[in-house]
N, CA, C and O atoms as a GROMACS GRO file, in nm:
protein
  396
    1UNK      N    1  -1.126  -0.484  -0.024
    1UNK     CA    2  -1.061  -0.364   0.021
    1UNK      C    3  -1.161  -0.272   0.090
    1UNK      O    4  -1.146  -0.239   0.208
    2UNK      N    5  -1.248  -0.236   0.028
    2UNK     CA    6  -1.421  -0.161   0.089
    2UNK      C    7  -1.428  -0.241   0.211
    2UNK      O    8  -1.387  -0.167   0.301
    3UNK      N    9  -1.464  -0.368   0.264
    3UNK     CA   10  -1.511  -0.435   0.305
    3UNK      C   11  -1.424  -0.392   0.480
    3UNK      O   12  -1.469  -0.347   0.586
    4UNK      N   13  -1.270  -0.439   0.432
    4UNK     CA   14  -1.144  -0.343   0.552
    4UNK      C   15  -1.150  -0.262   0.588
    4UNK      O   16  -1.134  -0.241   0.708
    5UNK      N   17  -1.180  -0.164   0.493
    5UNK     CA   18  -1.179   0.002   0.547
    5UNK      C   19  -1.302   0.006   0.628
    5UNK      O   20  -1.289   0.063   0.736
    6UNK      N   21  -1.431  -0.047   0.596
    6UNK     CA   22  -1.554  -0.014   0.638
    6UNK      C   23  -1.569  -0.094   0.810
    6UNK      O   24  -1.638  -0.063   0.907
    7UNK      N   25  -1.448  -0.232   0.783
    7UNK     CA   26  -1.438  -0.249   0.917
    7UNK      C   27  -1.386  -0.181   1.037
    7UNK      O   28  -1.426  -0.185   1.153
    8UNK      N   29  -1.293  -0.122   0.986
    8UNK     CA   30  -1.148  -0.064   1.039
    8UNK      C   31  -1.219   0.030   1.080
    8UNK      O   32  -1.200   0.030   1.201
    9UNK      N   33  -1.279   0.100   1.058
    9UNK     CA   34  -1.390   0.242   1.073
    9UNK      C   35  -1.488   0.216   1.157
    9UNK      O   36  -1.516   0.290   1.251
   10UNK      N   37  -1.549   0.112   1.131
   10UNK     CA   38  -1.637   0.066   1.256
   10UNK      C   39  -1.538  -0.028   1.365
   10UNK      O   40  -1.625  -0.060   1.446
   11UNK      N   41  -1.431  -0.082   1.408
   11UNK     CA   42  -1.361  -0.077   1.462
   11UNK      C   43  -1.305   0.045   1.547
   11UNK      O   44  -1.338   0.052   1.665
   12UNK      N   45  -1.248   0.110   1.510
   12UNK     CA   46  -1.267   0.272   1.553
   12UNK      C   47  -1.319   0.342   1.655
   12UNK      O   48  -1.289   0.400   1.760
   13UNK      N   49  -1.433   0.308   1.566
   13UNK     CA   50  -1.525   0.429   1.623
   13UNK      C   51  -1.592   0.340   1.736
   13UNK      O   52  -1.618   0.416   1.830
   14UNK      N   53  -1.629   0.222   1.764
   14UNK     CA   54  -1.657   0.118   1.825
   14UNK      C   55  -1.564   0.146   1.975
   14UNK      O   56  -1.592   0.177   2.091
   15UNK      N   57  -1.464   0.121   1.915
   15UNK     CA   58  -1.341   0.152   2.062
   15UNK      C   59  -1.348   0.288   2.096
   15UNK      O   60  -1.299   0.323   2.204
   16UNK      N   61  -1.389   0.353   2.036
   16UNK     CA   62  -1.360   0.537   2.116
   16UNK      C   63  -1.474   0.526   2.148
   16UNK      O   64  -1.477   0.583   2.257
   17UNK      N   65  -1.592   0.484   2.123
   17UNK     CA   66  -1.747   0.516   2.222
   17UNK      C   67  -1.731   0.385   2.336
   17UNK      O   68  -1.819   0.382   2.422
   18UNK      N   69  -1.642   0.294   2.340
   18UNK     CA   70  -1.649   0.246   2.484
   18UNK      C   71  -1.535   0.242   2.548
   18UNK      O   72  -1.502   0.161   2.634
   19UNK      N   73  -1.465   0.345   2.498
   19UNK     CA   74  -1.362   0.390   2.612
   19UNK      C   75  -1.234   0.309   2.602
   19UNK      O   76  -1.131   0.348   2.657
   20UNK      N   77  -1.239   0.207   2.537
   20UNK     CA   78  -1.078   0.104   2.500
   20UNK      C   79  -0.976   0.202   2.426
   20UNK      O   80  -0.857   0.191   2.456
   21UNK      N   81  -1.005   0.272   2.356
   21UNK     CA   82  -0.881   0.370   2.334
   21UNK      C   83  -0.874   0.524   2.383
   21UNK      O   84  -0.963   0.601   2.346
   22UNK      N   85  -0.774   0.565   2.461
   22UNK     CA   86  -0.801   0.696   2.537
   22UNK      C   87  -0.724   0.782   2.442
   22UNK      O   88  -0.602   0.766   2.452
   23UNK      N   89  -0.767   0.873   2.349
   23UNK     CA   90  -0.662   0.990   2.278
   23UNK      C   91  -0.634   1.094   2.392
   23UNK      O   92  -0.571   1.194   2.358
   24UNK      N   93  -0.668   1.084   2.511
   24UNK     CA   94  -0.626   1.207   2.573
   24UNK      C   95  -0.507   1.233   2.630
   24UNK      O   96  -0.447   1.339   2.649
   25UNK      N   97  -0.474   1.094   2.659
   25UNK     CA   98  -0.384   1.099   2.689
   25UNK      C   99  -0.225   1.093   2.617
   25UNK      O  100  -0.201   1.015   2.524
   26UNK      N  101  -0.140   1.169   2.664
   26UNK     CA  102  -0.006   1.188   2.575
   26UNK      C  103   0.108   1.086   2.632
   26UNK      O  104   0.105   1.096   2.755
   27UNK      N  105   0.192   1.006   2.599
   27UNK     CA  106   0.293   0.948   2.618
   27UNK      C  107   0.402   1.035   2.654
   27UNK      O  108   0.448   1.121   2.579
   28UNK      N  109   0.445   1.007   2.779
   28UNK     CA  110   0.568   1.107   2.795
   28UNK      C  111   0.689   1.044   2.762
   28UNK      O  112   0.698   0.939   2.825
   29UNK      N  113   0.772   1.062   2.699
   29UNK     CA  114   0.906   1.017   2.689
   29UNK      C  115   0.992   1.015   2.804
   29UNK      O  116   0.964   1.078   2.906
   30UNK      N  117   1.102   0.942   2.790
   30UNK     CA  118   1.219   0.936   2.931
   30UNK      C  119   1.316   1.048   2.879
   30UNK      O  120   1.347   1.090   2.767
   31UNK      N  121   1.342   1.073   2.985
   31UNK     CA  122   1.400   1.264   3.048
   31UNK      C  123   1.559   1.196   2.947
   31UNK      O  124   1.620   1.091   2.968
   32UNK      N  125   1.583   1.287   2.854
   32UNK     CA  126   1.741   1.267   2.772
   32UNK      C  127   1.674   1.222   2.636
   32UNK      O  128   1.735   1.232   2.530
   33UNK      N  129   1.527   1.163   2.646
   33UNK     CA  130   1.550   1.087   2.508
   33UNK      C  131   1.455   1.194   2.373
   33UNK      O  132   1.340   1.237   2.376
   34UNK      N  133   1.528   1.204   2.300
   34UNK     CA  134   1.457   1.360   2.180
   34UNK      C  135   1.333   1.232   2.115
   34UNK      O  136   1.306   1.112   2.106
   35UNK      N  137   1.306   1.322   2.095
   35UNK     CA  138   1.152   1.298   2.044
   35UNK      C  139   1.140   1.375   1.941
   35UNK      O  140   1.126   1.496   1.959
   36UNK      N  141   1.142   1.315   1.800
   36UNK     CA  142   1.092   1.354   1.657
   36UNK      C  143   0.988   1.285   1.559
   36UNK      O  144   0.991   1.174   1.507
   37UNK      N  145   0.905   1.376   1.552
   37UNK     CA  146   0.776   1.279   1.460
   37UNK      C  147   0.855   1.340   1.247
   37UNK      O  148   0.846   1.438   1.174
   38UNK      N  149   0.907   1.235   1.245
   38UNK     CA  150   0.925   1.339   1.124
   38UNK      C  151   0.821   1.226   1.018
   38UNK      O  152   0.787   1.110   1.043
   39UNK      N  153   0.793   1.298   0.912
   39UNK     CA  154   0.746   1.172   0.795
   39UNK      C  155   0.849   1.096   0.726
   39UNK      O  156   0.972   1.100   0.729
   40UNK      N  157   0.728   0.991   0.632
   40UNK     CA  158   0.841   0.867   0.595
   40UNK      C  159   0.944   0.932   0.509
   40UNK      O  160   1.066   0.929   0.524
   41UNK      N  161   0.857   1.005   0.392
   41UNK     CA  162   0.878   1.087   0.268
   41UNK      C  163   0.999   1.210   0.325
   41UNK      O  164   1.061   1.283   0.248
   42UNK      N  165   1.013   1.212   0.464
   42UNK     CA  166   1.116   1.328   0.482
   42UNK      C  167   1.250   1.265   0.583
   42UNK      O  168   1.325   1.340   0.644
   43UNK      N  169   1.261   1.123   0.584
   43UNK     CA  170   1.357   1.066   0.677
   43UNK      C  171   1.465   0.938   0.510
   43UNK      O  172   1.440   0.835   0.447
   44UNK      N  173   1.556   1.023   0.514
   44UNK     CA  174   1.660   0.978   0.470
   44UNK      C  175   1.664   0.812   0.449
   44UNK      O  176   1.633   0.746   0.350
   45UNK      N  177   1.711   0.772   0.574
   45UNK     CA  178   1.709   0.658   0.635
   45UNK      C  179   1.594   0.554   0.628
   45UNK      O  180   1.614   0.434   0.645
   46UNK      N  181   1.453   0.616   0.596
   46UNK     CA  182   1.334   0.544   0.508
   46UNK      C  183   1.315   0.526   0.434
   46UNK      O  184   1.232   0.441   0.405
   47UNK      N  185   1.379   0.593   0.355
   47UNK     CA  186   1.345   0.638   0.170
   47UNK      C  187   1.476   0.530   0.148
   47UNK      O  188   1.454   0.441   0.066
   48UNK      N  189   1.590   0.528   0.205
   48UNK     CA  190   1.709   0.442   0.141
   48UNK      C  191   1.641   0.281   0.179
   48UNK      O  192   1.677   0.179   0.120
   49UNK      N  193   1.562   0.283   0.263
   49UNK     CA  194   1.505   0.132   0.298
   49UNK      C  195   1.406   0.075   0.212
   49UNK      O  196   1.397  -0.044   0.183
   50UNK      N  197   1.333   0.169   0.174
   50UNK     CA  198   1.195   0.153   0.116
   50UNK      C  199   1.288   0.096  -0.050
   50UNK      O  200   1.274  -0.008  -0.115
   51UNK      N  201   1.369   0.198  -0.071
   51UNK     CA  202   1.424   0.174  -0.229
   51UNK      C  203   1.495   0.021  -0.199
   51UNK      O  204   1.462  -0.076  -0.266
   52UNK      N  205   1.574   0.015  -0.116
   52UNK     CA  206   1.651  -0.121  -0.073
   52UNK      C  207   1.524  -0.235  -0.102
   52UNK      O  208   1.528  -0.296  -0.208
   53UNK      N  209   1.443  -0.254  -0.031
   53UNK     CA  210   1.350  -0.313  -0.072
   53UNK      C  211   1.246  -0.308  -0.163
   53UNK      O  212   1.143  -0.376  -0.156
   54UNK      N  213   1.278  -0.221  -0.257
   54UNK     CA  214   1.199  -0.225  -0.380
   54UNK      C  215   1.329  -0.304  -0.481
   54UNK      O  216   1.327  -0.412  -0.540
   55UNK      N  217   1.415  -0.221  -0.471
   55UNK     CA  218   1.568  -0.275  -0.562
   55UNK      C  219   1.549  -0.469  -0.567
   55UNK      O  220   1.524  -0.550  -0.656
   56UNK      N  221   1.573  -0.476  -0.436
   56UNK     CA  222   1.555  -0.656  -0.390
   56UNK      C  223   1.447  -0.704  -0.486
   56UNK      O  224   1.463  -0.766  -0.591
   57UNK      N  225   1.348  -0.670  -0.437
   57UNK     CA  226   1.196  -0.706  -0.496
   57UNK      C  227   1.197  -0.729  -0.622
   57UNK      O  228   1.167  -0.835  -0.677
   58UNK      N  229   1.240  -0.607  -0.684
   58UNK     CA  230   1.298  -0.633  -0.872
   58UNK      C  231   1.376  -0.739  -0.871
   58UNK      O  232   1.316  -0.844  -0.896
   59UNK      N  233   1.515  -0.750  -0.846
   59UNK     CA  234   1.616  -0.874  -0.841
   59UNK      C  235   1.518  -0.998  -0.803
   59UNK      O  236   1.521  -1.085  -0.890
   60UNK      N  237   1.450  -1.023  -0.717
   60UNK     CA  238   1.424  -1.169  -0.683
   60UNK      C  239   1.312  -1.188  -0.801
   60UNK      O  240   1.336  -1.277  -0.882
   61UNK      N  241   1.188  -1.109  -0.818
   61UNK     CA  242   1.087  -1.126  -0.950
   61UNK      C  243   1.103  -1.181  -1.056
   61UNK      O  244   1.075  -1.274  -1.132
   62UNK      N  245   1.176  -1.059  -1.030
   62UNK     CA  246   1.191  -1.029  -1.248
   62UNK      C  247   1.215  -1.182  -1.297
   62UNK      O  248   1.140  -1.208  -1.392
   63UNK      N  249   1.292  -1.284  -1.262
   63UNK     CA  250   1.302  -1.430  -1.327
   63UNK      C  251   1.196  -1.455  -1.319
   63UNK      O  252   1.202  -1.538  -1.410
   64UNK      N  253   1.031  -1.462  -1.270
   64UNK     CA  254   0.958  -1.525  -1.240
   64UNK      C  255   0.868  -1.433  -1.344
   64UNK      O  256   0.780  -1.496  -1.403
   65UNK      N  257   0.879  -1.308  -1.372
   65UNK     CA  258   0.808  -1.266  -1.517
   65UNK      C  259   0.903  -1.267  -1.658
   65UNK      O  260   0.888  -1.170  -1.732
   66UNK      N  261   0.983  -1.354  -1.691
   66UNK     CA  262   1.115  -1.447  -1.783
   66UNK      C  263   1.166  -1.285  -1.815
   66UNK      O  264   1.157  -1.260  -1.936
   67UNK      N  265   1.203  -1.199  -1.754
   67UNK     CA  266   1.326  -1.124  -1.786
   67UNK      C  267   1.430  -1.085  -1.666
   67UNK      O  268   1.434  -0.969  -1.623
   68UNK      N  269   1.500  -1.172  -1.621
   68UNK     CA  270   1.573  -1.164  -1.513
   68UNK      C  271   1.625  -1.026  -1.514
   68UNK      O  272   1.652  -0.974  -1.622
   69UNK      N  273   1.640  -0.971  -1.418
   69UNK     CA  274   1.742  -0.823  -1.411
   69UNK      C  275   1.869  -0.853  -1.305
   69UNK      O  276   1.847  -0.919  -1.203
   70UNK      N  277   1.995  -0.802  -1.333
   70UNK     CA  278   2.090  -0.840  -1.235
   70UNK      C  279   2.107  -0.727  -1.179
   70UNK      O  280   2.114  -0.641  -1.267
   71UNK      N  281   2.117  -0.686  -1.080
   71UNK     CA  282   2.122  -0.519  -1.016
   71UNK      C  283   2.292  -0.569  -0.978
   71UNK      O  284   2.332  -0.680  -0.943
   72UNK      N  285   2.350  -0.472  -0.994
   72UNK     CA  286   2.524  -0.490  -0.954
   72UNK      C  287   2.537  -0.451  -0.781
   72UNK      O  288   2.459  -0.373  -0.727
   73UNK      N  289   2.615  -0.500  -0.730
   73UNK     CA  290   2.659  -0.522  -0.621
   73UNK      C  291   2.668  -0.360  -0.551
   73UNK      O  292   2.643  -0.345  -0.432
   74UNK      N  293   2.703  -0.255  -0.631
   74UNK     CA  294   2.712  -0.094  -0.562
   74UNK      C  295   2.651  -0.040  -0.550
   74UNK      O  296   2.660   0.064  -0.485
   75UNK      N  297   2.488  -0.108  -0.643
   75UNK     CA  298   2.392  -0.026  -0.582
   75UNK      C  299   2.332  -0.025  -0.437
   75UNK      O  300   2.285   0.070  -0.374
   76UNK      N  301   2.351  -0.208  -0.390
   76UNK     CA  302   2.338  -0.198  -0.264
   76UNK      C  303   2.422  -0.099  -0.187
   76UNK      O  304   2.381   0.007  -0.140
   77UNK      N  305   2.534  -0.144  -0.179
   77UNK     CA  306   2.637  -0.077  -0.083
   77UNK      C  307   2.609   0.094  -0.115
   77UNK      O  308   2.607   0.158  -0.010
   78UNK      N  309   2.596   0.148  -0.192
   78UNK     CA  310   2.515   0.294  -0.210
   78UNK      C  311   2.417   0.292  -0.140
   78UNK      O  312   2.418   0.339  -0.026
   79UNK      N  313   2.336   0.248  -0.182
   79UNK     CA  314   2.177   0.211  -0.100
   79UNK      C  315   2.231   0.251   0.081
   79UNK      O  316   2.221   0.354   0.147
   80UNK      N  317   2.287   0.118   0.109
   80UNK     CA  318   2.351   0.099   0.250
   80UNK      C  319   2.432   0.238   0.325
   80UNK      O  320   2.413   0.279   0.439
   81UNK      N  321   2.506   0.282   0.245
   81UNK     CA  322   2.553   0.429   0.301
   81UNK      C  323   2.466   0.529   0.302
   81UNK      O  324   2.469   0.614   0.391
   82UNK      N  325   2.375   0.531   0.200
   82UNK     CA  326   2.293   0.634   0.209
   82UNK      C  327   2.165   0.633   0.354
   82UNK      O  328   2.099   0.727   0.396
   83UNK      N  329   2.168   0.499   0.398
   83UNK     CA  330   2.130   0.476   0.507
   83UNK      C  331   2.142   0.498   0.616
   83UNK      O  332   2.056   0.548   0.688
   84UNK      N  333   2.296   0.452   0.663
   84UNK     CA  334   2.381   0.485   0.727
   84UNK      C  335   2.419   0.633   0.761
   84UNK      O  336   2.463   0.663   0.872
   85UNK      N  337   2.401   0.725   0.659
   85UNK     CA  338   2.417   0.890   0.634
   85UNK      C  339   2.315   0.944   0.702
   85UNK      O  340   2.318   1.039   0.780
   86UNK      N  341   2.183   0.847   0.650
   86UNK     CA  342   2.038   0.912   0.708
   86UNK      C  343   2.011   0.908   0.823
   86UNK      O  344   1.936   0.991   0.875
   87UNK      N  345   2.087   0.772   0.913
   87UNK     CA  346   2.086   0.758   1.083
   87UNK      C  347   2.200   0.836   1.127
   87UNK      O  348   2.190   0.883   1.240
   88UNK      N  349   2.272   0.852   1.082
   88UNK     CA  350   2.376   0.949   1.148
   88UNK      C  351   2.354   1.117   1.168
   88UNK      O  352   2.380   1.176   1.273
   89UNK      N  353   2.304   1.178   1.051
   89UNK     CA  354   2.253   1.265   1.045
   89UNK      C  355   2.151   1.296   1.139
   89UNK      O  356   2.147   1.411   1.185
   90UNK      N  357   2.065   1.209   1.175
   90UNK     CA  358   1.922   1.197   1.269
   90UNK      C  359   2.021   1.197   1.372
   90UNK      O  360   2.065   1.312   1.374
   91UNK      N  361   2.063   1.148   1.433
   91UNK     CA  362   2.117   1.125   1.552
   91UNK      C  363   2.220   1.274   1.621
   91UNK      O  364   2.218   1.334   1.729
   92UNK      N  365   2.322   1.294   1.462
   92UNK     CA  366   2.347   1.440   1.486
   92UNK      C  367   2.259   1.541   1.498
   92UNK      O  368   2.294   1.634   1.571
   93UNK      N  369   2.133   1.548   1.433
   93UNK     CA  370   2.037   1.633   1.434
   93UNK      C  371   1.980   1.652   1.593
   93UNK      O  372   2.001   1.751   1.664
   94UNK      N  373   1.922   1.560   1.622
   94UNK     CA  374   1.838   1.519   1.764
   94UNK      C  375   1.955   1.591   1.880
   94UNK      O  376   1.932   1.679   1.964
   95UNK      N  377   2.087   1.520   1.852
   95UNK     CA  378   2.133   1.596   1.919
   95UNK      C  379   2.187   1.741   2.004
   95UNK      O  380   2.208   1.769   2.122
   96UNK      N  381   2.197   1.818   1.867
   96UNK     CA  382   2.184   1.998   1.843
   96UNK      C  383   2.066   2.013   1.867
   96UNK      O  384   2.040   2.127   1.906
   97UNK      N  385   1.963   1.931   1.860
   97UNK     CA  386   1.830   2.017   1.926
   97UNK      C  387   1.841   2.033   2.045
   97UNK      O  388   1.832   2.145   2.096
   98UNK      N  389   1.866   1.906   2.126
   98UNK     CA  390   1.818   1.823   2.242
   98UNK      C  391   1.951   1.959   2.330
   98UNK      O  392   1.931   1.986   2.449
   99UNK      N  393   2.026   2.001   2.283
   99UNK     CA  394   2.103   2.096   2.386
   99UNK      C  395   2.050   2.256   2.358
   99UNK      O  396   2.095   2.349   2.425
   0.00000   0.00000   0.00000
């Protein structure tokens, strides 16, 4: 893990002293399309994914450490709307800005 980071860092810093990565420059977006940096921890629609795939993760394991768990069928479909809520919302959101 030391060994990654210490690369990743000299990687880095390697590319910004010979010019392969430019921070100066900004990406412009196409004219209509909203642009939101939000975090993971504050997007609905991440947090219902991240749990979706933790939920799974338990269900498929757990037999393989001998206490199977059965998760019932509504937590997905909960899971799934709450998803669904979180892209809709974003999309309504972006929109009331964007006018």
């Amino acid at each position: 893990m030391i060994k990654n980071l210490i690369a990743t860092l000299i990687g880095k810093t390697l590319a910004k002293k010979w010019n392969l990565i430019d921070d100066t420059q900004e990406t412009v977006p196409a004219p209509g399309t909203p642009v939101t940096k939000v975090a993971w921890y504050q997007s609905k629609a991440k947090i219902s994914a991240i749990l979706m795939v933790l939920v799974i993760g338990v269900q498929k394991l757990s037999p393989a450490f001998g206490h199977p768990i059965i998760i019932p069928d509504e937590v997905f479909k909960v899971l799934e709307a709450l998803g669904i809520y979180g892209l809709r919302d974003a999309i309504k959101t972006s929109a009331s800005a964007s006018e």
